[in-house]
C-alpha positions as YAML, in Angstrom:
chain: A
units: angstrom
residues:
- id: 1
  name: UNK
  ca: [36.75, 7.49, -8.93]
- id: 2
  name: UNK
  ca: [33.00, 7.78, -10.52]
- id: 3
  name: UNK
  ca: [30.89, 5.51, -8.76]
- id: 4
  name: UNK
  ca: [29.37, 3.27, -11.86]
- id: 5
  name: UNK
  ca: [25.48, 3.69, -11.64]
- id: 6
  name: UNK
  ca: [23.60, 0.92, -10.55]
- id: 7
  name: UNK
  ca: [20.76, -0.86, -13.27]
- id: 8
  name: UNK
  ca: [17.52, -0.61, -12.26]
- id: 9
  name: UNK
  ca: [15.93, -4.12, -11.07]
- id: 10
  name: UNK
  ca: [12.54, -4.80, -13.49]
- id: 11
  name: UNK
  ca: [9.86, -7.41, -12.38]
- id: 12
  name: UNK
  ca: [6.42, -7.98, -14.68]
- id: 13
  name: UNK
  ca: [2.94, -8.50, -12.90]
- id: 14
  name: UNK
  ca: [1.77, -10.82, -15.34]
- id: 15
  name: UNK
  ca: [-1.99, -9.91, -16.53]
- id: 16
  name: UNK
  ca: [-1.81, -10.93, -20.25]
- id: 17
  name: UNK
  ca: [-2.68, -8.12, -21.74]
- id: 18
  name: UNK
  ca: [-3.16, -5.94, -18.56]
- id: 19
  name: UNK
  ca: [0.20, -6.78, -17.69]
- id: 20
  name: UNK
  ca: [3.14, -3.89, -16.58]
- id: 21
  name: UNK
  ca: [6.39, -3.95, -15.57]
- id: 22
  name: UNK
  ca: [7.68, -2.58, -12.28]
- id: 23
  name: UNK
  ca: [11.14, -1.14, -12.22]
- id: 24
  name: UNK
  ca: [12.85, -0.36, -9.17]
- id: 25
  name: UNK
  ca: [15.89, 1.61, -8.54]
- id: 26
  name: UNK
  ca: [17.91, 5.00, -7.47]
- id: 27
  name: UNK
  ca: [17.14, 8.13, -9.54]
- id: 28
  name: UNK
  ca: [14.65, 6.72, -11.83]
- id: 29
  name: UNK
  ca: [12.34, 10.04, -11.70]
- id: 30
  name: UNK
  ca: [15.05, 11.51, -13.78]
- id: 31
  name: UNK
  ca: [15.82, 9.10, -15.93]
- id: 32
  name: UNK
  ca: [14.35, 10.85, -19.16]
- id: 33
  name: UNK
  ca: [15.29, 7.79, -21.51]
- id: 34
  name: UNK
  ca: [13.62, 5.18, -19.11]
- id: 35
  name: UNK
  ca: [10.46, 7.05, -18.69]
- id: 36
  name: UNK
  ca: [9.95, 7.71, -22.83]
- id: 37
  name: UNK
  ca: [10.48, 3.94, -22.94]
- id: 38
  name: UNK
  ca: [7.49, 3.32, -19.82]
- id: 39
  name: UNK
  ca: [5.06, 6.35, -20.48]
- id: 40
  name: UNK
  ca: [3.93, 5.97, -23.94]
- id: 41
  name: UNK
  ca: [1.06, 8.87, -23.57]
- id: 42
  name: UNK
  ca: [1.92, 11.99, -24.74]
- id: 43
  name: UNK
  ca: [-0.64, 14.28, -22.97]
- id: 44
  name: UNK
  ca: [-0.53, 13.67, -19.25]
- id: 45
  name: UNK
  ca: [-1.88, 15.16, -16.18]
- id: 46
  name: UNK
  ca: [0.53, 14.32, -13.26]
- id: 47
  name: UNK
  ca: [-1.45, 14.55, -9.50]
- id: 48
  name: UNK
  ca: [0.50, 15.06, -6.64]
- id: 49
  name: UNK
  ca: [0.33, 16.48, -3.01]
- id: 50
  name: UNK
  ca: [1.80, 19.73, -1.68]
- id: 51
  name: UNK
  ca: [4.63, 17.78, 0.33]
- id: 52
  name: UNK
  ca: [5.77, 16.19, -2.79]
- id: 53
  name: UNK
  ca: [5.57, 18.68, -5.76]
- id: 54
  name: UNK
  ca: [8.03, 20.75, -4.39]
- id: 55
  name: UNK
  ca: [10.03, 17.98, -4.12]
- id: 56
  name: UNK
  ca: [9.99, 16.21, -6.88]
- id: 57
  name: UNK
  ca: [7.31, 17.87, -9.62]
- id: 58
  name: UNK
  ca: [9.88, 20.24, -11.39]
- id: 59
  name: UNK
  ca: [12.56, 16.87, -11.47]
- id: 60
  name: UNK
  ca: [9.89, 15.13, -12.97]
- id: 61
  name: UNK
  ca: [8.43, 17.63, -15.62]
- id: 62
  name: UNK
  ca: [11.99, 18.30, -17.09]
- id: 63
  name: UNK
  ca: [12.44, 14.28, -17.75]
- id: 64
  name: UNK
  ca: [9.26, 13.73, -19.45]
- id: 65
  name: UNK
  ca: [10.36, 15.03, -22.62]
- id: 66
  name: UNK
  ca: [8.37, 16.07, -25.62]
- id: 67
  name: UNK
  ca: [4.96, 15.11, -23.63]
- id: 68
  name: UNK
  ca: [1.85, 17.77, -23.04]
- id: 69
  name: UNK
  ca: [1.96, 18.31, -19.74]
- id: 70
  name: UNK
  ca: [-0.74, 19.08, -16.89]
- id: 71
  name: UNK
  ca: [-0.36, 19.10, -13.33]
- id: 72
  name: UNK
  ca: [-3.17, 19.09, -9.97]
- id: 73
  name: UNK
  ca: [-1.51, 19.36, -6.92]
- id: 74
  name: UNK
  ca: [-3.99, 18.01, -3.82]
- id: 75
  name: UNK
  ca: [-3.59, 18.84, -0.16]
- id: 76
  name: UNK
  ca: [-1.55, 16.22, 1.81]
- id: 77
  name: UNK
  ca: [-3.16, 13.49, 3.90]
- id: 78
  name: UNK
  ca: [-5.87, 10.40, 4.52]
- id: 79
  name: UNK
  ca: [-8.49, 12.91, 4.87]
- id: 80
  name: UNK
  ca: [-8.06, 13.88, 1.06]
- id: 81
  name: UNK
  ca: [-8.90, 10.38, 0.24]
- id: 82
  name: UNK
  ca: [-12.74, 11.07, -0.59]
- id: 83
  name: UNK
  ca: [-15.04, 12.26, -3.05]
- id: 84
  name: UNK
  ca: [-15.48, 15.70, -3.26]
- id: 85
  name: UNK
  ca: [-11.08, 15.10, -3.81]
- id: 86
  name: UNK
  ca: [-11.98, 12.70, -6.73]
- id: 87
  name: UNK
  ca: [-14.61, 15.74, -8.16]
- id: 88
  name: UNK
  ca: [-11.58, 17.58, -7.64]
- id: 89
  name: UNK
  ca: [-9.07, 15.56, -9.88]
- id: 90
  name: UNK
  ca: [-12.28, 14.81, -12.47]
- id: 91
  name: UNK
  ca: [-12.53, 18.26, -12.81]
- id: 92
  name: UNK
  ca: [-9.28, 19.03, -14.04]
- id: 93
  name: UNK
  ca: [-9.11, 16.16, -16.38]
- id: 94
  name: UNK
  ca: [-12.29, 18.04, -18.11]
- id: 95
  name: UNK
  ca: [-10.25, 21.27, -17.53]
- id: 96
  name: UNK
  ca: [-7.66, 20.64, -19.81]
- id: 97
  name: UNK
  ca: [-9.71, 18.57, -22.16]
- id: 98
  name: UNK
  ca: [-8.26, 15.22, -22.22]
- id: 99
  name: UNK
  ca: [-8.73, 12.52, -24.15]
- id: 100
  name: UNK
  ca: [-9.18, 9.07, -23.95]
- id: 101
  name: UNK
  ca: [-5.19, 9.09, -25.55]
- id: 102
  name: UNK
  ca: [-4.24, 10.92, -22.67]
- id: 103
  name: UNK
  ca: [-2.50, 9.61, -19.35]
- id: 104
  name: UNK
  ca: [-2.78, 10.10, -15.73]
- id: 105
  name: UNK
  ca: [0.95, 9.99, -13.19]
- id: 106
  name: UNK
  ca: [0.21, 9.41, -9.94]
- id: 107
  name: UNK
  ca: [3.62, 10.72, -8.09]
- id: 108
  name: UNK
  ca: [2.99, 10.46, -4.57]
- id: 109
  name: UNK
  ca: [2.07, 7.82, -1.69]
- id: 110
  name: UNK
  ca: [-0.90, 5.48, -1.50]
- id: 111
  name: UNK
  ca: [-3.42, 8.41, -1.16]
- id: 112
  name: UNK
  ca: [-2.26, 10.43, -4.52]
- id: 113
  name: UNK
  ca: [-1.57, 6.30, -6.16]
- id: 114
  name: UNK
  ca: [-5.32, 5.36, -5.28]
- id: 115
  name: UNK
  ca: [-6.67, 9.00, -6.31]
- id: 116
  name: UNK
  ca: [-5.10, 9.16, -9.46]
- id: 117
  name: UNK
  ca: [-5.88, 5.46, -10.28]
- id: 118
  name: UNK
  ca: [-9.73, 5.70, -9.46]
- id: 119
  name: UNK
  ca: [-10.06, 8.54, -11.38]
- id: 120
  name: UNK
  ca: [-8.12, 7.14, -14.28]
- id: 121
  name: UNK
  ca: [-10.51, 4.05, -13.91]
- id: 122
  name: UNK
  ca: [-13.71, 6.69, -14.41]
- id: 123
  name: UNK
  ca: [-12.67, 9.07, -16.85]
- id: 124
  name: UNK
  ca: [-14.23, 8.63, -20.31]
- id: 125
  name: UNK
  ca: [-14.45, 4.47, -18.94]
- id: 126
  name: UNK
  ca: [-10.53, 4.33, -18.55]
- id: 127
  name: UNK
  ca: [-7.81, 5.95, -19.40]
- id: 128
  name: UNK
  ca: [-4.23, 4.85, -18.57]
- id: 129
  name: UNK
  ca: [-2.16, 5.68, -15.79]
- id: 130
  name: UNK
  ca: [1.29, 5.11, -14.56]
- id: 131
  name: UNK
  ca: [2.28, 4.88, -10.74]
- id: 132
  name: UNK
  ca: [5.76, 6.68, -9.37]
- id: 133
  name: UNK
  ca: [5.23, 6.00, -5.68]
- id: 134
  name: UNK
  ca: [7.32, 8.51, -3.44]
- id: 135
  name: UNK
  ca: [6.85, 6.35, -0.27]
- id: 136
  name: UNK
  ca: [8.04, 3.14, 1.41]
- id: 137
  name: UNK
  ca: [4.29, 1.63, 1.36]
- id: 138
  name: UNK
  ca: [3.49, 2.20, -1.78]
- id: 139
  name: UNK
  ca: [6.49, 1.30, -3.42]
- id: 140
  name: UNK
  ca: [6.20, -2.07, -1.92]
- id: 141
  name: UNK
  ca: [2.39, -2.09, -1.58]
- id: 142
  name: UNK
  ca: [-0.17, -0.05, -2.62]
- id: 143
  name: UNK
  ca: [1.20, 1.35, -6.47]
- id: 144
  name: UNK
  ca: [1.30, -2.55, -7.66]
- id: 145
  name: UNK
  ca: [-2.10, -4.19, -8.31]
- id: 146
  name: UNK
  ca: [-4.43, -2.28, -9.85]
- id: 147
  name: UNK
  ca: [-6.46, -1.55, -6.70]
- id: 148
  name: UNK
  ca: [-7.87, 1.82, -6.48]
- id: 149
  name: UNK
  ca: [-10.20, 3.51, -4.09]
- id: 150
  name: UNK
  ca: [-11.63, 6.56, -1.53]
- id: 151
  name: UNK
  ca: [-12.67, 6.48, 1.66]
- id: 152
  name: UNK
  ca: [-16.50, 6.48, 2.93]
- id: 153
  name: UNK
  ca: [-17.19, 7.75, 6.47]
- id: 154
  name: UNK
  ca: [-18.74, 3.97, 7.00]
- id: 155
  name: UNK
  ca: [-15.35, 2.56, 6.46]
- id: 156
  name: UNK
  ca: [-11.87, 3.35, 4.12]
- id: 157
  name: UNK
  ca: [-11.92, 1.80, 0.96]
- id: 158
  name: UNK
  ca: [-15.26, 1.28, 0.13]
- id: 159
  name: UNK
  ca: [-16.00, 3.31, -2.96]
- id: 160
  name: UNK
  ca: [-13.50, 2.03, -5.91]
- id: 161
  name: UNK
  ca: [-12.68, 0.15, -8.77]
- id: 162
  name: UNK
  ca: [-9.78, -2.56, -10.32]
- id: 163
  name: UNK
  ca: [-7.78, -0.60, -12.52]
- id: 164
  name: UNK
  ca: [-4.13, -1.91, -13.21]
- id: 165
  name: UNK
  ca: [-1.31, 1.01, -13.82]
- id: 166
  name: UNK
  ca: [0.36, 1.01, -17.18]
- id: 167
  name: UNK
  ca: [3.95, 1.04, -15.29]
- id: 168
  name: UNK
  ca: [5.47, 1.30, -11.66]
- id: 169
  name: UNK
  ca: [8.59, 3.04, -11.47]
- id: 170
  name: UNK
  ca: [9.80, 2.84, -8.02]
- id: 171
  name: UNK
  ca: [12.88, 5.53, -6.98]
- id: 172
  name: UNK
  ca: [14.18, 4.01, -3.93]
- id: 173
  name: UNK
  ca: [16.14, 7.81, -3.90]
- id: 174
  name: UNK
  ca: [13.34, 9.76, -3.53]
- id: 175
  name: UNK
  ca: [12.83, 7.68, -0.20]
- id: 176
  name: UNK
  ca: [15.62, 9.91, 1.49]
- id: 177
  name: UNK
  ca: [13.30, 12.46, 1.92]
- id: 178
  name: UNK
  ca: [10.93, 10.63, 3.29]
- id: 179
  name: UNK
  ca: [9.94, 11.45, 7.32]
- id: 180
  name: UNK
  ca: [10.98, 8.84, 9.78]
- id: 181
  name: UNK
  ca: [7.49, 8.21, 10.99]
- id: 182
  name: UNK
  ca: [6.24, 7.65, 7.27]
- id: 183
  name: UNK
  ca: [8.98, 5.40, 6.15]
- id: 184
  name: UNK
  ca: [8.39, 3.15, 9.69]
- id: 185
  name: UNK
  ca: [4.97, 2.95, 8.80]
- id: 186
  name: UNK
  ca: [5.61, 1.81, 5.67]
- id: 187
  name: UNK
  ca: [8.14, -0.74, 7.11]
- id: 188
  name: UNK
  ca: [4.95, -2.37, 8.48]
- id: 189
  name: UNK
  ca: [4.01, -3.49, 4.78]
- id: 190
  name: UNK
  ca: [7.21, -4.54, 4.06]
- id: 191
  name: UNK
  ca: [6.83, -7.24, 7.15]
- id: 192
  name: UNK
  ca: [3.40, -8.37, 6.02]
- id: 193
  name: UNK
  ca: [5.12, -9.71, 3.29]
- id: 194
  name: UNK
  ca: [7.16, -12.10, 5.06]
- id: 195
  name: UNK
  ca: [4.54, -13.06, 7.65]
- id: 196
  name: UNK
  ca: [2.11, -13.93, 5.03]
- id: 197
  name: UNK
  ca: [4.21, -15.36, 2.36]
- id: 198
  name: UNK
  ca: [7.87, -15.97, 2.96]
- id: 199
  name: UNK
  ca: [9.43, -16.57, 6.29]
- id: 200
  name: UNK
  ca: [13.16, -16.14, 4.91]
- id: 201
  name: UNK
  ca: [12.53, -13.06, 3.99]
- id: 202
  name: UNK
  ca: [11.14, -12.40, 7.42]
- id: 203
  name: UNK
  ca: [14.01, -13.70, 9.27]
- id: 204
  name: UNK
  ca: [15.94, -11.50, 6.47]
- id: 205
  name: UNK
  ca: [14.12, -8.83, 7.87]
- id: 206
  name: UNK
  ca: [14.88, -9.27, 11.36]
- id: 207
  name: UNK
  ca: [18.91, -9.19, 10.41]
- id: 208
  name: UNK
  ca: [18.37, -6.48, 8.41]
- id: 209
  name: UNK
  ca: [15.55, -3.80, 9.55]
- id: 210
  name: UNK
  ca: [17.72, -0.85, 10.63]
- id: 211
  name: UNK
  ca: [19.46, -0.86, 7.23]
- id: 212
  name: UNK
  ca: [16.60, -0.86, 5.29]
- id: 213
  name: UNK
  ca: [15.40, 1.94, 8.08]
- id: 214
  name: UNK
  ca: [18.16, 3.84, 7.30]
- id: 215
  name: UNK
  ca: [17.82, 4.03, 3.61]
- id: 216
  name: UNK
  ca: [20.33, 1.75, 2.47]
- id: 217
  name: UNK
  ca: [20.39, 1.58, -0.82]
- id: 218
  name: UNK
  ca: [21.26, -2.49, -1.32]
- id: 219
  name: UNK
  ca: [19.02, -3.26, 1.24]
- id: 220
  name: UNK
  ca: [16.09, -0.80, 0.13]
- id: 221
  name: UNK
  ca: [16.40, -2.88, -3.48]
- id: 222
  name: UNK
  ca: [16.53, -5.68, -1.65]
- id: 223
  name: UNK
  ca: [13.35, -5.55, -0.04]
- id: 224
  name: UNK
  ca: [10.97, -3.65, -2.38]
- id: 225
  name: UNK
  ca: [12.03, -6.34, -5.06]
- id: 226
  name: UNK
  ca: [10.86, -8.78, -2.60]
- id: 227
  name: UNK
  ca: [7.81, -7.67, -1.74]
- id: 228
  name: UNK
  ca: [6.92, -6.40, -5.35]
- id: 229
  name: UNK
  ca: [7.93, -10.05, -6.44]
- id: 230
  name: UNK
  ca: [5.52, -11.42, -3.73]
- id: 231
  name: UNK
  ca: [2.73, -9.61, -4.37]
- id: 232
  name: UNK
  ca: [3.16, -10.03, -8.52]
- id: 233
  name: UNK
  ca: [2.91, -13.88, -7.49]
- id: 234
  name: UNK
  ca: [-0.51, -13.52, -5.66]
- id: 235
  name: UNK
  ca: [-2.14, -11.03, -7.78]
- id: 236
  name: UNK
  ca: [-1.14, -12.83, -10.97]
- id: 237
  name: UNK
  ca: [-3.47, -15.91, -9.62]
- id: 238
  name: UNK
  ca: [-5.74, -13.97, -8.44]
- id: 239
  name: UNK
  ca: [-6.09, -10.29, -9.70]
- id: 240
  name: UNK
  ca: [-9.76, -9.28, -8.68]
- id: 241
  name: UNK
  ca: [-9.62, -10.63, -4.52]
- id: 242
  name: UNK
  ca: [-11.77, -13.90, -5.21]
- id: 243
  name: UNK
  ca: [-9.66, -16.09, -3.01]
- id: 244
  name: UNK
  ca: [-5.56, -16.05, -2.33]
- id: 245
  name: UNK
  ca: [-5.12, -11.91, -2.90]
- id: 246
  name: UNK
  ca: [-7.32, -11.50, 0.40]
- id: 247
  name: UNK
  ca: [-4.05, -12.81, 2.35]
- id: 248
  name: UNK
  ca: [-2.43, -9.59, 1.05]
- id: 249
  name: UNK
  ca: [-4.77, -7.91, 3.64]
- id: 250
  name: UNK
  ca: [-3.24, -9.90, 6.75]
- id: 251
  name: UNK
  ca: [-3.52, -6.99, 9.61]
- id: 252
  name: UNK
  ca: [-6.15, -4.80, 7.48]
- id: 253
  name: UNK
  ca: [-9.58, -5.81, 8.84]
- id: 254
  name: UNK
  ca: [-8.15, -4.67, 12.25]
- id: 255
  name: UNK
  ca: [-6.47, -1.73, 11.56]
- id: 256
  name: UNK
  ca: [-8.95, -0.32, 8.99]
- id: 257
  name: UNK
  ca: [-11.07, 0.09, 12.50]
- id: 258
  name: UNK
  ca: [-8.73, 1.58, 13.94]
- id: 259
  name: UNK
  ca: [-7.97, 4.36, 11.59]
- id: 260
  name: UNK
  ca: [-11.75, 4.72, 10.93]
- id: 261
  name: UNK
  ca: [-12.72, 5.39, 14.51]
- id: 262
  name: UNK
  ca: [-9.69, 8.06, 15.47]
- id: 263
  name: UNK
  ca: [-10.37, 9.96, 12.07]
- id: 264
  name: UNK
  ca: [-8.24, 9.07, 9.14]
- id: 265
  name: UNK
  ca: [-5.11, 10.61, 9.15]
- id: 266
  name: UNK
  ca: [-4.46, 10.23, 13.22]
- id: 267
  name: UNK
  ca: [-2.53, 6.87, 13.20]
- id: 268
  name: UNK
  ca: [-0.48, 6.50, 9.86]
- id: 269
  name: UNK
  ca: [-1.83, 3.23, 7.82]
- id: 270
  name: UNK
  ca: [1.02, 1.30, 8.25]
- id: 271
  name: UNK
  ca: [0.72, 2.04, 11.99]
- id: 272
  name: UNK
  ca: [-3.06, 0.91, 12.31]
- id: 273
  name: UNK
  ca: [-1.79, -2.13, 10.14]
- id: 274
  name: UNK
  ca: [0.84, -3.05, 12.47]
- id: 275
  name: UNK
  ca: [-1.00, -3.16, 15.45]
- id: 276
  name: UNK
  ca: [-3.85, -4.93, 13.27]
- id: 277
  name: UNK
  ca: [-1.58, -7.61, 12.71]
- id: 278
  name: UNK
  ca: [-0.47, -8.39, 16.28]
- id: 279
  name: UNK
  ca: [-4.21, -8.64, 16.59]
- id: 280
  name: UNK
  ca: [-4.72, -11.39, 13.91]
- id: 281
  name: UNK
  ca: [-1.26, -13.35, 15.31]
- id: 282
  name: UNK
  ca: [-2.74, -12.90, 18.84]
- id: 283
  name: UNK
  ca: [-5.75, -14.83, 17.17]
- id: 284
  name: UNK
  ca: [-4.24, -17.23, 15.34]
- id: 285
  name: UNK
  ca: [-2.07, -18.08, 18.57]
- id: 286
  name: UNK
  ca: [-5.54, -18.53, 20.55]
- id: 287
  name: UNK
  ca: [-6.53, -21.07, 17.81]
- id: 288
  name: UNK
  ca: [-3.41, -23.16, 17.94]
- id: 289
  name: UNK
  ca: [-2.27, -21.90, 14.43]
- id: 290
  name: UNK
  ca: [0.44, -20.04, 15.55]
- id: 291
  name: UNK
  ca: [3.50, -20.80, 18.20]
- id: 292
  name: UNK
  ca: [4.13, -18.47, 20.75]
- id: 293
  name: UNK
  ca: [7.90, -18.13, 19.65]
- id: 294
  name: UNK
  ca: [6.40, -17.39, 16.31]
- id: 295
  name: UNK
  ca: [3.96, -14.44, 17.50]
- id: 296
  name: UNK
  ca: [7.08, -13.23, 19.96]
- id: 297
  name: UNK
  ca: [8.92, -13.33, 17.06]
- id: 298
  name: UNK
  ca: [6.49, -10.67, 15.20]
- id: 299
  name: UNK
  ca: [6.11, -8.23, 18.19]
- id: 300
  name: UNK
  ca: [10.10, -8.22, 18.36]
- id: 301
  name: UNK
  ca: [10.40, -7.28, 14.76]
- id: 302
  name: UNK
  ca: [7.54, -4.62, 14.88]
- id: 303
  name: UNK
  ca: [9.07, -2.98, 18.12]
- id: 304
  name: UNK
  ca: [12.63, -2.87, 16.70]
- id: 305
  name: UNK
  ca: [11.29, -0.90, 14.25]
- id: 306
  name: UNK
  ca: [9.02, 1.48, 15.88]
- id: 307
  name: UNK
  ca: [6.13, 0.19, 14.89]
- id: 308
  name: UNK
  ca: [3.43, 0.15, 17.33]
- id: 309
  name: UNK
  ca: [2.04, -2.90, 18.93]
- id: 310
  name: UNK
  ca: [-0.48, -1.90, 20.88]
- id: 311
  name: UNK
  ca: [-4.15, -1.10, 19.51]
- id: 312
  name: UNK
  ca: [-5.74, 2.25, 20.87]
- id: 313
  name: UNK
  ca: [-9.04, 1.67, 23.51]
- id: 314
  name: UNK
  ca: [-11.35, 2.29, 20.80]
- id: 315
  name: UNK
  ca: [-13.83, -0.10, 22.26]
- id: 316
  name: UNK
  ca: [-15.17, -3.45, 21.30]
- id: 317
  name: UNK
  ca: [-18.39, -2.12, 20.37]
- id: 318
  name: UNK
  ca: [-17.20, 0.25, 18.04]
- id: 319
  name: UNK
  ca: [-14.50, -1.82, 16.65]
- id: 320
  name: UNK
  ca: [-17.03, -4.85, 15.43]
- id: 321
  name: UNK
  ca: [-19.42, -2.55, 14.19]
- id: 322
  name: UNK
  ca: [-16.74, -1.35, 12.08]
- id: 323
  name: UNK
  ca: [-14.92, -4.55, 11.05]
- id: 324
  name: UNK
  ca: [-18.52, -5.91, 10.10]
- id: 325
  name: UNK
  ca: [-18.60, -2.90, 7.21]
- id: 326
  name: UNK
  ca: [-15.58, -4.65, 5.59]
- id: 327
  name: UNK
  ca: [-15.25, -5.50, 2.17]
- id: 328
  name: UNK
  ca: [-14.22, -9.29, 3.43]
- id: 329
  name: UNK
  ca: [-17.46, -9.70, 4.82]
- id: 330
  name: UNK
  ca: [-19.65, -12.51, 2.83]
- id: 331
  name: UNK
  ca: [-23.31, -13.51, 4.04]
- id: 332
  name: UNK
  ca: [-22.94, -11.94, 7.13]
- id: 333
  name: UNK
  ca: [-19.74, -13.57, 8.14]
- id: 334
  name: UNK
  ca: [-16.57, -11.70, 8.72]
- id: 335
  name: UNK
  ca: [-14.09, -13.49, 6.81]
- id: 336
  name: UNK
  ca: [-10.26, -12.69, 8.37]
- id: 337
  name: UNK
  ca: [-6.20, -13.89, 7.26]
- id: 338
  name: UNK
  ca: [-4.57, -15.53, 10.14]
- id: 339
  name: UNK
  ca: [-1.07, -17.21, 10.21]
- id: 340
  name: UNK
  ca: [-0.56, -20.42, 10.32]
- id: 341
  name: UNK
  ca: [2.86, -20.16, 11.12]
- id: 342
  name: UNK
  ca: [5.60, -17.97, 9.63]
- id: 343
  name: UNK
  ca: [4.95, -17.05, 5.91]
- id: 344
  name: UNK
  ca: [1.86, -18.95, 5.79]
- id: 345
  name: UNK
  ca: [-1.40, -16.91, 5.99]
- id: 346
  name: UNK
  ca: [-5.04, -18.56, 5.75]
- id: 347
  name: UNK
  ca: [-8.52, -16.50, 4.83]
- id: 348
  name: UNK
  ca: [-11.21, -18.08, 7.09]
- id: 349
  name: UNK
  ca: [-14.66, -17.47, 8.28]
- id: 350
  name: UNK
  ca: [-14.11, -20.24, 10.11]
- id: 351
  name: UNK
  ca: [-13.53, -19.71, 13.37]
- id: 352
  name: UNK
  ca: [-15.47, -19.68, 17.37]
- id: 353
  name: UNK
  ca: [-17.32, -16.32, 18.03]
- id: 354
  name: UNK
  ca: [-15.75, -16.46, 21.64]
- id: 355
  name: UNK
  ca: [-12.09, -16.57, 20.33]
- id: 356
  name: UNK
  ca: [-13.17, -13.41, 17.88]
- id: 357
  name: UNK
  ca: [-14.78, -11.92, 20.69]
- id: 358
  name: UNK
  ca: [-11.46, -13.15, 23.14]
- id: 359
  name: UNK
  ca: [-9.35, -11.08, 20.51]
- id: 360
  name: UNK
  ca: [-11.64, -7.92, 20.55]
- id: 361
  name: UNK
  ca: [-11.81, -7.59, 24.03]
- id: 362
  name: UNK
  ca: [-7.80, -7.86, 24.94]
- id: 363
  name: UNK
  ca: [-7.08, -5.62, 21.80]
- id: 364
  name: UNK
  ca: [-9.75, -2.80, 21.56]
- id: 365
  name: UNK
  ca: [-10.83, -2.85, 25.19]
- id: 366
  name: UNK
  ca: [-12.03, 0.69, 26.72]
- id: 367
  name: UNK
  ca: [-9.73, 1.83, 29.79]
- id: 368
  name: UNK
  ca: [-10.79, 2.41, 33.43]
...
């Protein structure tokens, strides 16, 4: 019996005239009809990594049908995430003499989504381009928004621009390839979401982690939708960070430290997010916005699924020095997303230096 073939789920982030569907389903890469109908450009250059294009590049180039097509594929990693790799994907733009008609695919994770999209944002002022994420975090995180950016060796993030994707097409199939490690990490994001924003969907989560671990397909759908329908919400209000978007960086502050001072690339993001956010929970517990059974709640769900919970000794020193270069900090003041219980996350600045300083101290504390 032919197993009938599942329609894709499609959500809108709704930017007026910026605004782009996301469509999320199983073998989307190859659905040549669905991507005519999404990528209107007919000359693109498609930027990938060396892990995915064998993969997935050849899949990809036989669906896009009657288009002129280019292709740069980068090394794989954080440490790609820089300059010198945005000269890289500038120069073959120029290479193959595009025009401001032309279109940029981003198939890969958050590095090749934020490479792709900053240089998009740059070339002749703006061209468009459409995201295919190939993992967990940035199907759910990172290819929706319009946020695009490479690392500085002051801090990750810090050279970018807002540039929203034309499309997302999210194919939860290609996520069957992905390593275990990667697809934890990206679980990490996936929990954010229900921390920050929706505490059913945490305790959803909680029933449910292992299948979504294992790459079920109904609860893959299940969750991507979710978070892609959370984050559409917030960015909708608030597309450019002034206010409610900065909740969608719950964990971030903490963990962007981390990852800066072991070398990008050492612990995954989702990793350095995950033990960023039992950070920020440990703080909002010490201010009486959190209940304990709430924050042993959120260690529970990060250790059933591998995540770790633990920040690395990296020093206290070292960590504010980094945390001050943040992009969240205004007049001098560090501004940080707690929890206020389950699914309800709060951007402050507002808060006692000896708490902060409490929090450093048990999380990023050197050894003996």
């Amino acid at each position: 019996m032919n197993r009938v073939k599942q329609e894709p789920e499609t959500l809108s982030i709704n930017l007026g005239e910026r605004s782009y569907p996301i469509v999320i389903g199983a073998g989307l890469i190859t659905d040549a009809a669905l991507l005519d109908r999404h990528i209107k450009a007919r000359n693109l250059m498609i930027v990938t990594n060396e892990v995915v294009a064998p993969l997935y590049l050849e899949q990809l180039k036989g669906a896009l049908q009657g288009k002129q097509l280019h292709e740069l594929i980068l090394p794989d990693g954080e440490h790609t995430k820089s300059m010198s790799t945005l000269n890289q994907v500038l120069d073959a733009l120029v290479a193959a003499r595009l025009n401001r008609d032309a279109g940029i695919i981003a198939l890969g994770g958050g590095v090749i989504g934020d490479m792709a999209g900053f240089a998009a944002a740059c070339y002749q002022r703006g061209v468009d381009y459409y995201q295919i994420p190939t993992t967990l975090l940035s199907q759910v995180d990172s290819s929706v928004g319009g946020k695009t950016a490479v690392n500085h060796p002051g801090g990750k993030n810090l050279i970018g621009a807002f540039h929203q994707p034309r499309c997302v097409i999210a194919d939860t199939q290609v996520l069957s390839t992905l390593p275990e490690r990667e697809l934890r990490a990206g679980f990490a994001e996936v929990i954010k979401y229900g921390l920050i924003r929706d505490p059913a969907f945490f305790a959803w989560l909680e029933k449910n982690a292992q299948r979504v671990l294992s790459c079920n397909p109904e609860a893959l759908t299940v969750a991507i939708k979710r978070c892609c329908e959370l984050k559409a919400e917030v960015v909708g209000i608030d597309e450019r960070e002034n206010g409610l978007r900065a909740i969608l960086n719950f964990g971030h502050t903490f963990g962007h430290a981390i990852e800066n001072a072991l070398g990008y690339g050492e612990w995954l993001h989702g990793e350095a997010v995950a033990a960023g956010m039992v950070l920020a929970a440990e703080m909002s517990v010490r201010l009486g916005y959190l209940s304990a059974v709430d924050y042993q709640r959120t260690l529970d769900l990060l250790q059933i699924s591998g995540l770790p919970i633990k920040a690395p000794p990296i020093g206290v020193n070292k960590a504010r020095e980094l945390m001050s270069m943040d992009k969240k900090v205004h007049a001098g003041q560090l501004r940080l997303v707690l929890l206020q219980g389950l699914g309800n996350a709060l951007v402050t600045d507002k808060y006692p230096a000896e708490v902060f300083t409490a929090t450093l101290q048990h999380g990023f504390a050197d050894q003996p």
